[in-house]
C-alpha positions as CSV (number, residue, x, y, z in Angstrom):
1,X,-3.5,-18.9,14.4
2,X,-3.6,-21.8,12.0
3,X,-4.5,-19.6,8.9
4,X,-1.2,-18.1,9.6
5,X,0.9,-21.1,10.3
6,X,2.6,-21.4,6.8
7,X,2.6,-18.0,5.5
8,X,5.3,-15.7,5.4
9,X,3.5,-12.5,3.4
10,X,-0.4,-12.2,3.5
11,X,-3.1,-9.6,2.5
12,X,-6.0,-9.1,4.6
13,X,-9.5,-8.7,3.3
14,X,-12.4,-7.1,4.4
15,X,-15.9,-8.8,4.2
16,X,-16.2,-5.2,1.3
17,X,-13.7,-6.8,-0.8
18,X,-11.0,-4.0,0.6
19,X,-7.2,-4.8,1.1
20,X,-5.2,-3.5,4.7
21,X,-2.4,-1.0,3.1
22,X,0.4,0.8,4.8
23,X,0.4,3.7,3.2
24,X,3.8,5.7,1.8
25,X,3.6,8.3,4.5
26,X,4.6,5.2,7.1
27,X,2.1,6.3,9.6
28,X,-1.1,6.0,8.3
29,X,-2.6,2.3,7.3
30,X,-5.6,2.3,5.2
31,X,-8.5,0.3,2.8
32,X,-8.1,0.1,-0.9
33,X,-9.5,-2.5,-3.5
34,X,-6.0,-2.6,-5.5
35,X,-4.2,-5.7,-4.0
36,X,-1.3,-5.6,-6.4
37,X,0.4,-2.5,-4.7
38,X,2.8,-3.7,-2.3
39,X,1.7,-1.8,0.2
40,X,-1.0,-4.4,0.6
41,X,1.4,-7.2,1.6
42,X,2.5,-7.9,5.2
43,X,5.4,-9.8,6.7
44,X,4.0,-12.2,9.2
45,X,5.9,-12.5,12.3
46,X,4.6,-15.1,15.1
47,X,5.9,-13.6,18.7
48,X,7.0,-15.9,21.6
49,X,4.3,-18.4,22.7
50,X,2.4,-18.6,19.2
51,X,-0.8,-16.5,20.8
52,X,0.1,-13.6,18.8
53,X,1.6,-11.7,15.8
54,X,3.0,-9.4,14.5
55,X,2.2,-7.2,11.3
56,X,5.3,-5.5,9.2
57,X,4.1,-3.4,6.3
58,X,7.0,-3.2,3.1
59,X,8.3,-0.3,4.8
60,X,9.4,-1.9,7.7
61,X,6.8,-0.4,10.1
62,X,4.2,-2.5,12.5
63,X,0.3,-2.2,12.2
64,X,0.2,-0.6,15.6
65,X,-3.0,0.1,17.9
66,X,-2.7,3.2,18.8
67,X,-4.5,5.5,22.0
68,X,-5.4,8.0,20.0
69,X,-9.1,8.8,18.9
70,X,-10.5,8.9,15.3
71,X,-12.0,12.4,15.3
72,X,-15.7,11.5,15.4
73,X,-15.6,7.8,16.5
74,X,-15.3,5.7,20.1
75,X,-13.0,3.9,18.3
76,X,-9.1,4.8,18.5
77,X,-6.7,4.5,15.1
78,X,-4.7,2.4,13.3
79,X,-1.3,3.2,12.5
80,X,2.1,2.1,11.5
81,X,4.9,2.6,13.7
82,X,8.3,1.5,14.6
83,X,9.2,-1.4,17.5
84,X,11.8,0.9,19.2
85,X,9.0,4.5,19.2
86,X,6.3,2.4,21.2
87,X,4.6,-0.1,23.6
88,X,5.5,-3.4,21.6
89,X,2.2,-4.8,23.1
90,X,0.5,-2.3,20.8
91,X,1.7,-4.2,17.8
92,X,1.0,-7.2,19.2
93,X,-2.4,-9.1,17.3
94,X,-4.4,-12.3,18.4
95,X,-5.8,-14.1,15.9
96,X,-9.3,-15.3,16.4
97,X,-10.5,-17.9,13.6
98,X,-14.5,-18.0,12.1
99,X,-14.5,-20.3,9.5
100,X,-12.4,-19.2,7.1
101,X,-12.2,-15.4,8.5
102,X,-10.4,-13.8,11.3
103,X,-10.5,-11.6,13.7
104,X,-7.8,-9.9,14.8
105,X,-7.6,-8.4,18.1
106,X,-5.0,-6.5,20.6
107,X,-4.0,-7.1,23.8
108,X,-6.7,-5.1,25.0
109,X,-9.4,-7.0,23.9
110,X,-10.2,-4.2,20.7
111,X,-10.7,-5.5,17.2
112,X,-9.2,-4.4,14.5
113,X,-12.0,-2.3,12.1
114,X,-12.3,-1.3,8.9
115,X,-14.8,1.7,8.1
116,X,-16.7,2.8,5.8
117,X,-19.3,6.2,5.2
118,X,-18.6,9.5,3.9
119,X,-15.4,11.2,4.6
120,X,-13.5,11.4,6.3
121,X,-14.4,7.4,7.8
122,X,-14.0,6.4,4.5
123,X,-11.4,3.6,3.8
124,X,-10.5,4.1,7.2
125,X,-8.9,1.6,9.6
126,X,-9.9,1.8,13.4
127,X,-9.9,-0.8,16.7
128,X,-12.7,-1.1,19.0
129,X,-15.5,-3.2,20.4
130,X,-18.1,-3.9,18.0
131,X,-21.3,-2.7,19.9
132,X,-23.7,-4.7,17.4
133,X,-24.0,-7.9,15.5
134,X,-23.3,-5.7,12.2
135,X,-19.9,-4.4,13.3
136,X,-19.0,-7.9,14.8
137,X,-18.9,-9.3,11.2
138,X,-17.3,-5.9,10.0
139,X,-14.4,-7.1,12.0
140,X,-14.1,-9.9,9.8
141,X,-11.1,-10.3,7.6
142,X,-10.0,-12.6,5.0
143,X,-6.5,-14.2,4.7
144,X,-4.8,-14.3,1.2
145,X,-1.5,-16.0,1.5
146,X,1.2,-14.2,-0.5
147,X,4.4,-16.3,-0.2
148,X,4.3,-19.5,2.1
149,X,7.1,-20.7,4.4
150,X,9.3,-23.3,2.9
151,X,9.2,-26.8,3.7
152,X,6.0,-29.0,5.3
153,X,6.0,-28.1,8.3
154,X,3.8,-25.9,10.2
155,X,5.9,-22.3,11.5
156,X,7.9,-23.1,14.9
157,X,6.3,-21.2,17.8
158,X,9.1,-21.3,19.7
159,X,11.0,-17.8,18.9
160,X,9.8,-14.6,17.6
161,X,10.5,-14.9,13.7
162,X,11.7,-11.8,12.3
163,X,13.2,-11.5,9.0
164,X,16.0,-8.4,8.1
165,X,14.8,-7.3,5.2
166,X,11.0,-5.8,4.8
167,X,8.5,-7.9,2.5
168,X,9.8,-6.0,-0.4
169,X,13.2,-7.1,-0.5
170,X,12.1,-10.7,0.2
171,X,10.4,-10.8,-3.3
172,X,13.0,-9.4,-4.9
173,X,15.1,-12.1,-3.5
174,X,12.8,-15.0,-4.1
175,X,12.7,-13.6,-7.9
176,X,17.0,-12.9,-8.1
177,X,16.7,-16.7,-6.8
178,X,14.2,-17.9,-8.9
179,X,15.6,-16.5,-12.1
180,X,19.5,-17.9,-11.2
181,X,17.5,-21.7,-10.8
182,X,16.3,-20.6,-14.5
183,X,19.5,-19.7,-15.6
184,X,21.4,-22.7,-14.3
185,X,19.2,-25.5,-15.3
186,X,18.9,-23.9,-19.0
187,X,23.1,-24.2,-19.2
């Protein structure tokens, strides 16, 4: 959990060099190598205990598990959903720490996957076991810190943290704020 003690936003990587993105539909979440859409950032939200998180996309949705199979695959998708539609369980994400990597894996015991191949796998986002040492380090994903809590100290696990406002509105806030700091100490 410690790689997401202090952050408020993050992107997630994938050992391809691939960003996690909610895409504008608000259901489907997918890879893309363009990490300056906001669709790439997440609001990180620790849930009772510390154990686990939560993952808001800008649009207010959660990356969710899901049941349903990808066409094709064992594994079932990824998709963003809405706390009151679903199981909140299914939103629900462990982090498991190698090195400076992650893991990220559901209640269940699945692992959140990224895919790759000819279409339609491509830039696709699944959960499963990984069945071989190759797909275990596919699982892999790297944490780029966005916008960091305020203060020194580490995020309280004591209460779920949940902000109002999606991760889009929070920057726009932090850069109202910024600029009125500007303002007032150039008067």
């Amino acid at each position: 959990m410690d790689l997401f003690d202090r952050a408020k936003t993050v992107r997630l990587r994938t050992v391809q060099d691939k960003f996690l993105v909610a895409e504008d539909d608000e259901e489907t979440v997918s890879q893309s190598r363009h990490d300056s859409s906001k669709n790439s950032i997440w609001n990180v939200e620790v849930i009772i205990g510390g154990k686990y998180l939560r993952l808001r996309s800008c649009h207010g949705t959660y990356l969710t598990a899901s049941d349903q199979l990808f066409p094709g695959m064992i594994a079932k998708k990824v998709v963003q959903s809405e706390l009151k539609s679903i199981d909140m369980s299914k939103t629900d994400w462990e982090p498991v720490r190698d090195g400076f990597q992650v893991r990220l894996r559901t209640r269940t015991g699945s692992f959140l996957k990224p895919n790759g191949g000819v279409p339609p796998w491509r830039n696709t986002v699944t959960h499963g076991m990984p069945q071989t040492s190759r797909t275990h380090e596919k699982v892999l994903w790297s944490v780029d810190v966005v916008e960091a809590l305020p203060g020194p100290h580490r995020r309280s696990h004591s209460a779920d943290n949940k902000s109002p406002s999606g991760c889009c509105d929070d920057r726009k806030s932090a850069l109202r704020e910024s600029h009125r700091f500007t303002t007032t100490e150039d008067l």
